[in-house]
C-alpha positions in Angstrom: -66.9 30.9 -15.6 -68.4 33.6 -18.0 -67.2 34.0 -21.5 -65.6 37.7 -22.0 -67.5 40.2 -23.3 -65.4 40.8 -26.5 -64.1 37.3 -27.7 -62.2 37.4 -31.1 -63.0 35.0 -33.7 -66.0 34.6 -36.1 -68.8 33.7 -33.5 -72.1 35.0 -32.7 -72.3 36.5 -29.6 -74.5 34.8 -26.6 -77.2 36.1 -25.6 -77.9 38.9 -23.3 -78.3 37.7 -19.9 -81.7 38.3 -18.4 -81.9 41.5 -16.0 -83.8 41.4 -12.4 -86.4 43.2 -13.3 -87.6 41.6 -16.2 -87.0 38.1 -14.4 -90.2 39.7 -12.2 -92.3 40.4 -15.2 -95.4 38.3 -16.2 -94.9 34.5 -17.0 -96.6 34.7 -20.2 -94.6 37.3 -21.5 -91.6 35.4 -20.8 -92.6 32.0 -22.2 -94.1 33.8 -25.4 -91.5 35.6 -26.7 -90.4 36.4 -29.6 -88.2 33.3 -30.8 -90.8 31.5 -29.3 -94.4 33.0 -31.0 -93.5 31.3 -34.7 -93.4 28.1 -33.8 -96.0 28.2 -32.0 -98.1 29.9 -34.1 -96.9 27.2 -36.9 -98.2 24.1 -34.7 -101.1 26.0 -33.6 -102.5 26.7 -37.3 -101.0 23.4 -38.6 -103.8 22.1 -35.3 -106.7 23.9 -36.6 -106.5 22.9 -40.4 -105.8 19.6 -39.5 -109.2 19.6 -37.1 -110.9 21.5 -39.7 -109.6 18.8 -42.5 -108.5 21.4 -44.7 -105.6 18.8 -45.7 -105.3 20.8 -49.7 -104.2 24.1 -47.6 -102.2 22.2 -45.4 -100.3 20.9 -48.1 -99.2 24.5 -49.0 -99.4 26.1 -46.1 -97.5 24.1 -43.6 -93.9 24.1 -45.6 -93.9 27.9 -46.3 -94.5 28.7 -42.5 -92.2 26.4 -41.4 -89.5 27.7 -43.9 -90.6 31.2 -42.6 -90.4 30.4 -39.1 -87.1 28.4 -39.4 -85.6 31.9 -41.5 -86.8 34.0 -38.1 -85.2 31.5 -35.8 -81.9 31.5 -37.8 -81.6 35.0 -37.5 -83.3 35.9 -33.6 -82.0 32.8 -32.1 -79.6 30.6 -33.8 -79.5 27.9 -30.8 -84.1 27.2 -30.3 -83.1 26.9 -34.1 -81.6 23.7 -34.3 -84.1 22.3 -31.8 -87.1 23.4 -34.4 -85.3 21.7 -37.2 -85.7 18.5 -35.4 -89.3 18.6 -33.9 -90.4 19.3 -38.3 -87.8 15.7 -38.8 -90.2 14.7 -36.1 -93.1 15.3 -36.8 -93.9 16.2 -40.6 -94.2 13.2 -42.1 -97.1 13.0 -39.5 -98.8 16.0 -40.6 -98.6 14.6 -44.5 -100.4 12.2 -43.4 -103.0 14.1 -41.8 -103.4 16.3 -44.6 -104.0 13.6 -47.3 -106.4 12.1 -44.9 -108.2 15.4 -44.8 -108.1 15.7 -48.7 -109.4 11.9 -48.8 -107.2 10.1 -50.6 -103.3 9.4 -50.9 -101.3 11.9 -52.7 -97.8 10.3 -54.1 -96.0 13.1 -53.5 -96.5 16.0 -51.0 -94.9 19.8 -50.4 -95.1 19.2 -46.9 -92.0 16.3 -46.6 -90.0 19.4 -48.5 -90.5 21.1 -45.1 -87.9 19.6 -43.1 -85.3 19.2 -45.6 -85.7 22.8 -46.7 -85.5 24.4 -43.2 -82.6 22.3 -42.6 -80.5 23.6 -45.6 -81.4 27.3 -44.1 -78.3 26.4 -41.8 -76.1 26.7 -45.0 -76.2 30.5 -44.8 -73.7 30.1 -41.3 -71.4 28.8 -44.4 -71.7 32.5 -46.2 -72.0 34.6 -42.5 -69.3 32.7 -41.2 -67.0 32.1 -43.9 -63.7 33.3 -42.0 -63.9 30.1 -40.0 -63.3 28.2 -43.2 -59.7 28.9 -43.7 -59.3 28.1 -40.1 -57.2 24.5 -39.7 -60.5 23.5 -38.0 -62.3 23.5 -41.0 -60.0 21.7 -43.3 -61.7 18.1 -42.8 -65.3 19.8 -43.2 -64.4 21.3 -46.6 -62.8 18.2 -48.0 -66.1 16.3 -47.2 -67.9 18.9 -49.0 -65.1 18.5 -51.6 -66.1 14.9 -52.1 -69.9 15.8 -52.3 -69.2 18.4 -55.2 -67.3 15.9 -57.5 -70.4 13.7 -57.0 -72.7 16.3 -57.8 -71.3 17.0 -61.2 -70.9 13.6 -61.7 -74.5 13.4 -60.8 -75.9 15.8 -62.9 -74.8 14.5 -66.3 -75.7 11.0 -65.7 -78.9 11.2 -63.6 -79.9 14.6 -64.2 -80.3 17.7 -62.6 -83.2 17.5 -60.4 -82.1 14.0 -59.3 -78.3 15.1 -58.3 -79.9 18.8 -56.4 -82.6 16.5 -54.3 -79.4 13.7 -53.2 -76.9 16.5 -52.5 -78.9 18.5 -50.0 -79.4 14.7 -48.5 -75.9 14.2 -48.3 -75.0 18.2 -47.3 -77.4 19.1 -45.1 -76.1 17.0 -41.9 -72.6 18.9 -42.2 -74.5 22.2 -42.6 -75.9 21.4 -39.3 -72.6 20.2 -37.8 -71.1 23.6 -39.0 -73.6 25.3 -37.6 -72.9 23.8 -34.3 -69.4 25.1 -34.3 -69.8 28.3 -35.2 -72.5 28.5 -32.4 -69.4 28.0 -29.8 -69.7 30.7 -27.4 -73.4 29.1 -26.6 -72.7 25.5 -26.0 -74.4 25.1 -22.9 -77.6 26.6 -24.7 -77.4 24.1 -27.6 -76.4 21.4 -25.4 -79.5 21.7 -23.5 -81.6 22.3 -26.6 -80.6 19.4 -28.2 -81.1 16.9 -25.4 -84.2 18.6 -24.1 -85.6 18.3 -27.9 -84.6 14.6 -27.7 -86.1 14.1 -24.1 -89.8 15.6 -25.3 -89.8 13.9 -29.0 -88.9 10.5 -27.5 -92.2 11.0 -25.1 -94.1 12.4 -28.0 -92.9 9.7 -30.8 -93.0 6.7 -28.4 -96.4 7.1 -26.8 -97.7 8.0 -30.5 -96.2 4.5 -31.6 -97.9 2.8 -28.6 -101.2 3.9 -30.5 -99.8 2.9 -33.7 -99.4 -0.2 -32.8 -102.1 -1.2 -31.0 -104.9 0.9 -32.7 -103.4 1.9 -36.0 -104.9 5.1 -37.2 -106.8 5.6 -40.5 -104.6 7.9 -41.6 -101.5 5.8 -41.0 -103.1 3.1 -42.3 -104.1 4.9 -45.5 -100.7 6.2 -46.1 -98.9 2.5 -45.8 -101.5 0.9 -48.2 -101.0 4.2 -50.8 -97.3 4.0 -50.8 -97.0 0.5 -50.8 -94.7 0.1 -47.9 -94.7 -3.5 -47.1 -91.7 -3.8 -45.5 -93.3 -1.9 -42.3 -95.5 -5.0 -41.8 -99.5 -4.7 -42.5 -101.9 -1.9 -41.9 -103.7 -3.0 -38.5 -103.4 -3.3 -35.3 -100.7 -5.7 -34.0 -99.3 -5.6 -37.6 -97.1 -2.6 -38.5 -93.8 -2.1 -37.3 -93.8 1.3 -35.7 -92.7 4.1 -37.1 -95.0 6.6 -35.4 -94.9 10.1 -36.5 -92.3 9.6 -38.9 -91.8 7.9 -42.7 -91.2 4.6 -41.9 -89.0 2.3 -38.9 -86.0 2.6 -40.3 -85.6 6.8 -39.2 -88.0 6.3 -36.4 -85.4 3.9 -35.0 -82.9 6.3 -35.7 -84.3 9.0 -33.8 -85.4 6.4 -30.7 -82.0 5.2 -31.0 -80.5 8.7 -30.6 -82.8 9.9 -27.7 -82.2 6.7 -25.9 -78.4 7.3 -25.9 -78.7 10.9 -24.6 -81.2 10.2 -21.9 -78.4 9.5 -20.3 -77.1 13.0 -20.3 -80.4 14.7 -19.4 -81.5 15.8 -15.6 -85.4 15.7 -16.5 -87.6 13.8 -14.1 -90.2 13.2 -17.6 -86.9 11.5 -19.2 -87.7 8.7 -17.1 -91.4 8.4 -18.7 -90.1 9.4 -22.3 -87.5 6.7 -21.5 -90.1 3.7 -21.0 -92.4 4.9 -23.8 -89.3 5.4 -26.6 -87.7 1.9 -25.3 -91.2 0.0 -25.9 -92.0 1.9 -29.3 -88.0 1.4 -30.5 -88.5 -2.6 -29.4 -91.7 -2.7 -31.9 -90.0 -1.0 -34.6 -88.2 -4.3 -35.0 -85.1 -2.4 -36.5 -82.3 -4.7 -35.8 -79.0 -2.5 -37.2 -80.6 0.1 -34.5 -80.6 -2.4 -31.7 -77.3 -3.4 -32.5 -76.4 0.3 -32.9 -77.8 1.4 -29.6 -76.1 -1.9 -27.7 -72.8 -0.5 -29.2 -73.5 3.0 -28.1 -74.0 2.0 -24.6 -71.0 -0.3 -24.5 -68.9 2.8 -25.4 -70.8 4.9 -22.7 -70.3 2.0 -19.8 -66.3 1.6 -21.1 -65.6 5.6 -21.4 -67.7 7.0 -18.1 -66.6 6.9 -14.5 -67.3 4.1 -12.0 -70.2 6.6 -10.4 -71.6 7.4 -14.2 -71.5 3.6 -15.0 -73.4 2.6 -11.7 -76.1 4.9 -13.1 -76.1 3.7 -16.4 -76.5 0.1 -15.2 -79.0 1.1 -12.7 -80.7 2.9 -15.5 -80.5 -0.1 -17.8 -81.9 -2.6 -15.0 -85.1 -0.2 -14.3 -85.9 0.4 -18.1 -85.5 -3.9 -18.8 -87.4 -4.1 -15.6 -90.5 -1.8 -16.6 -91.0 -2.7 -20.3 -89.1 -6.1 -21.0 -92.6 -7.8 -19.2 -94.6 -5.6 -21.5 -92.8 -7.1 -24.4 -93.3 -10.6 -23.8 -97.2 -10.7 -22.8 -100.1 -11.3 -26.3 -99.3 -10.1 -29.5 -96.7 -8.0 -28.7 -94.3 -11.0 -27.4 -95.5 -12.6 -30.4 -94.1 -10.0 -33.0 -90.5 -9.7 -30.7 -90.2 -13.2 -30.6 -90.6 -13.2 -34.3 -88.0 -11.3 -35.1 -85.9 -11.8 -32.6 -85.5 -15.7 -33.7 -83.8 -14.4 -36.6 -81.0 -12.9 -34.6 -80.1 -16.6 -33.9 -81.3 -18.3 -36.5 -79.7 -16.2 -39.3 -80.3 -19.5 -42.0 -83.8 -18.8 -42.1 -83.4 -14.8 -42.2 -84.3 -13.6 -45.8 -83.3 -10.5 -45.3 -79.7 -11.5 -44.1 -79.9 -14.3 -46.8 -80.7 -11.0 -49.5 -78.0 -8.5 -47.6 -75.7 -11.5 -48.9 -76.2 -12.0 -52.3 -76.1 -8.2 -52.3 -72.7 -7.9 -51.1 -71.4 -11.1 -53.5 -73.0 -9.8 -56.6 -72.8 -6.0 -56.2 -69.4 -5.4 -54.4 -67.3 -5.4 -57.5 -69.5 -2.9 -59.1 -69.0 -0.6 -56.2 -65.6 -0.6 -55.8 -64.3 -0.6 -59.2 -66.6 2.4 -60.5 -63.7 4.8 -60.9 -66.1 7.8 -61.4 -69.0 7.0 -59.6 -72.4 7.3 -60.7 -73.1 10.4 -58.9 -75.6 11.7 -56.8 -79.2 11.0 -57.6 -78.2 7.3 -58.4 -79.5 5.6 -55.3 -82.4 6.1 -52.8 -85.5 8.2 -52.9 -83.7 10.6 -55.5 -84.4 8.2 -58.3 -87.5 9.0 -58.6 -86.6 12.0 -60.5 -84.8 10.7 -62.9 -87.5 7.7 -64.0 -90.2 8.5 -66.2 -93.2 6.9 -64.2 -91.9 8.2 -60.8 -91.1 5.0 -59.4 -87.7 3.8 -57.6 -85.0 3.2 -59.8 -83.0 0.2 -60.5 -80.8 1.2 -57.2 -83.7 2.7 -55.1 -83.2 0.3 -52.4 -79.8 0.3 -51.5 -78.6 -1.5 -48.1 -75.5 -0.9 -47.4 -73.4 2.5 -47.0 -70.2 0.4 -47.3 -71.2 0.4 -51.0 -73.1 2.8 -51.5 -70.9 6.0 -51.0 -67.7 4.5 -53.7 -70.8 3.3 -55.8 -71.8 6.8 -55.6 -69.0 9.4 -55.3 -66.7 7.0 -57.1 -62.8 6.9 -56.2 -62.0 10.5 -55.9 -65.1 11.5 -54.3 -64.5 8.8 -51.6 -61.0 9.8 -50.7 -61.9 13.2 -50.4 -65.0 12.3 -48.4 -64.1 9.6 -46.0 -60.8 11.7 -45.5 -63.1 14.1 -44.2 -65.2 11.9 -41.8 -62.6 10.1 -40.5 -60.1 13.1 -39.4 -63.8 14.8 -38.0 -63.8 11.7 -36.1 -60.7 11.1 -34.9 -61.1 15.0 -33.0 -64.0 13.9 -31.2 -62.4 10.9 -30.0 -59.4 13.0 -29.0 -61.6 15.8 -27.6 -64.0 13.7 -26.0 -60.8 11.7 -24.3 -60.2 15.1 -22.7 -63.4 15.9 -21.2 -64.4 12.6 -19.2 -66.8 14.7 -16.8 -69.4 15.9 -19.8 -72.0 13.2 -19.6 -73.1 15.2 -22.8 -69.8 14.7 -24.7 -69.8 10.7 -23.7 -73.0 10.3 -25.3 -72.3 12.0 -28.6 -69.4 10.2 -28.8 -70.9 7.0 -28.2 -73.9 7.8 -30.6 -71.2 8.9 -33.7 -69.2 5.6 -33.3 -72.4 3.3 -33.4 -73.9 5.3 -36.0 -70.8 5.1 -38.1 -70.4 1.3 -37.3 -73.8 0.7 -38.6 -72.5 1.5 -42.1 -72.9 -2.3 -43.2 -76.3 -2.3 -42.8 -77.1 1.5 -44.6 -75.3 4.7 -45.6 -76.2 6.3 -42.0 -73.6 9.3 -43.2 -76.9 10.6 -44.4 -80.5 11.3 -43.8 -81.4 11.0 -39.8 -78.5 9.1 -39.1 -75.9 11.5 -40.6 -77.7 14.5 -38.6 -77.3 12.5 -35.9 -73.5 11.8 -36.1 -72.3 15.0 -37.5 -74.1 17.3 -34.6 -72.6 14.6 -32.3 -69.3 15.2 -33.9 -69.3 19.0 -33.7 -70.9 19.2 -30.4 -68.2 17.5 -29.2 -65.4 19.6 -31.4 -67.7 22.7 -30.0 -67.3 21.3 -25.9 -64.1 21.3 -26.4 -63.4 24.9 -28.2 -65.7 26.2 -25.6 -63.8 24.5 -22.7 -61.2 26.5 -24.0 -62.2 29.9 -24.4 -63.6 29.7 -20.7 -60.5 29.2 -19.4 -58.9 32.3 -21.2 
């Protein structure tokens, strides 16, 4: 059914639908329009400095395009937006590496990881354009999340500092800026619906057959990158060594991501998803992420219990061709090697030092967490702390692993009420929502993809970073279905 022309409420207005005579107008016109020249033109130059190894104006050039391409998308189309934000998640972290390879040497830090993060936050003016739909019952868990995330940031600013608390609270703001963005983007569902899974589709075929290579040829760059930023966690710099994280930072998002595409792969109609599919599985396998496994065996589980006998048939048959394709992959030479490696600790958790140190953690640290009335603030944990040490290392609590205890350890009592209050009513509407539309393959993955992703809280704070993205544009796509179901039927 078509939306009405005039639709009240604080939406932007779909686009204009295409006219029969410009349907018969040249291809290339068409294809290179203009929300689609930028980006382009951004990959294009980012190509031809990266060939020409010109990795020092790289460095500068590539976050300033892709903060002026992701302003002109905002504003010309809101939807290929959101879809833009995720290929620079994808794929910067890649193009870091390529430009300190092209400098010749490691650079600790770099303007291009700001790239992402900054394009992401550009979502945050929907907030100031769109401000009406605050006041709206709707909104009321989305602000009290936000509510949480201010107390922390003041907290966070006296005792870790300023540049500290501002780098943590776009960490922890950004995903809900997405997720409102989503809503308030209602009117064109169907568009960001298809963007999102289409983005998914593509970046798992891009990211998984780029982690084949990883692993089994480990480029230079890579290779450089791991040794220059010390990451020994993500196994050794050579071939058959490294756990794959392809074009992103390290396994831990990679998985994420894999994690993410793998669960709506089931909502796309692509015959490529079927390729992206078999690649992603085998490059997810060999990150050797096992709260991601776990997560994505959850999110199926919900997908087979909440879909229709003909929609579980396809997911089983689905499963059954994807084991049979890549499982004999996994288990022939070096690879079966590294799988059954880590999958022995899955059964012999006595021997597991990482389980034996997540532990200790939880004995030693869990009174600490929960009996910090006030918190410590943002900036206390993660990546952030670099900016509040004086040699620009990780702080005492730069390696936190576990969101259970991280988010009272950070936002302290009040910010956790007001926080969790928030998440928890957001998910209790999708649930609802999703419970009401049972023939949206779309809406059945997203809600199976927030519920795992939440789950996996034990092992990290997935409210955050690629995880939180993840579950809050679940969240409000589904919220978003189900307004748009709605004003359809008007």
């Amino acid at each position: 059914m078509r939306l009405p022309s005039a639709m009240p409420g604080p939406f932007p207005a779909p686009a204009a639908p295409v006219a029969p005579a410009a349907r018969g107008r040249s291809g290339l016109r068409r294809v290179l329009g203009r929300d689609t020249l930028p980006p382009l033109a951004l990959w294009l130059i980012t190509a031809l400095l990266v060939a020409a190894r010109q990795g020092a104006v790289l460095t500068l050039a590539f976050p300033v395009l892709a903060v002026m391409t992701g302003l002109w998308l905002y504003f010309v189309n809101p939807v290929r937006y959101i879809g833009f934000m995720w290929w620079l998640w994808f794929l910067s972290p890649e193009v870091r590496r390529l430009a300190d390879y092209g400098k010749g040497g490691f650079t600790p830090t770099s303007m291009i990881q700001v790239a992402p993060l900054a394009v992401t936050m550009i979502s945050g003016i929907s907030l100031l354009r769109y401000y009406p739909l605050l006041a709206q019952r709707r909104s009321l868990p989305l602000l009290l999340a936000l509510a949480g995330i201010a107390y922390a940031f003041v907290v966070g600013v006296v005792a870790s500092g300023p540049a500290a608390a501002v780098y943590d609270l776009a960490n922890w703001v950004y995903p809900l800026l997405i997720g409102f963005h989503i809503m308030v983007l209602t009117r064109q569902y169907p568009e960001s619906r298809d963007t999102i899974v289409n983005t998914f589709i593509y970046g798992m075929l891009v990211m998984g057959a780029y982690g084949l290579v990883q692993f089994f040829v480990m480029p230079p760059w890579d290779a450089m990158w791991m040794i220059g930023s010390n990451m020994n966690s993500q196994g050794d710099p050579v071939p058959y060594g490294v756990r794959v994280f392809s074009t992103m930072n390290s396994s831990g998002p990679f998985a994420f991501a894999m994690m993410g595409a793998m669960v709506l792969v089931m909502a796309a109609k692509h015959r490529v998803r079927w390729i992206a599919a078999a690649l992603g599985f085998f490059a997810f396998a060999l990150s050797l992420v096992r709260s991601t496994w776990g997560g994505w065996a959850i999110a199926m589980l919900i997908q087979l219990m909440k879909s229709s006998n003909r929609v579980r048939v396809r997911i089983i048959v689905s499963a059954m061709v994807l084991a049979g394709v890549c499982v004999p992959l996994l288990t022939i030479g070096p690879v079966a090697e590294r799988m059954q490696q880590r999958l022995n600790t899955l059964v012999n958790l006595s021997n597991d030092q990482s389980y034996a140190a997540r532990n200790q953690f939880y004995a030693d640290f869990a009174k600490t967490a929960f009996t910090d009335v006030t918190g410590e603030g943002l900036g206390a944990t993660g990546a952030s702390t670099k900016l509040s040490s004086n040699n620009g290392e990780l702080g005492k609590y730069g390696s936190f692993d576990s969101g259970v205890m991280n988010i009272p350890f950070v936002l302290g009592w009040p910010g956790t009420l007001l926080y969790m209050s928030g998440v928890l009513w957001l998910l209790a509407r999708a649930v609802r929502a999703a419970l009401r539309m049972p023939d949206d393959r779309y809406v059945c993955a997203c809600l199976s993809l927030a519920l795992s992703i939440f789950a996996m809280l034990v092992f990290t704070n997935s409210l955050v970073g690629t995880g939180g993205l993840l579950l809050f544009s679940s969240v409000f796509s589904i919220l978003s279905a189900g307004h748009w179901r709605k004003l359809t039927r008007r």
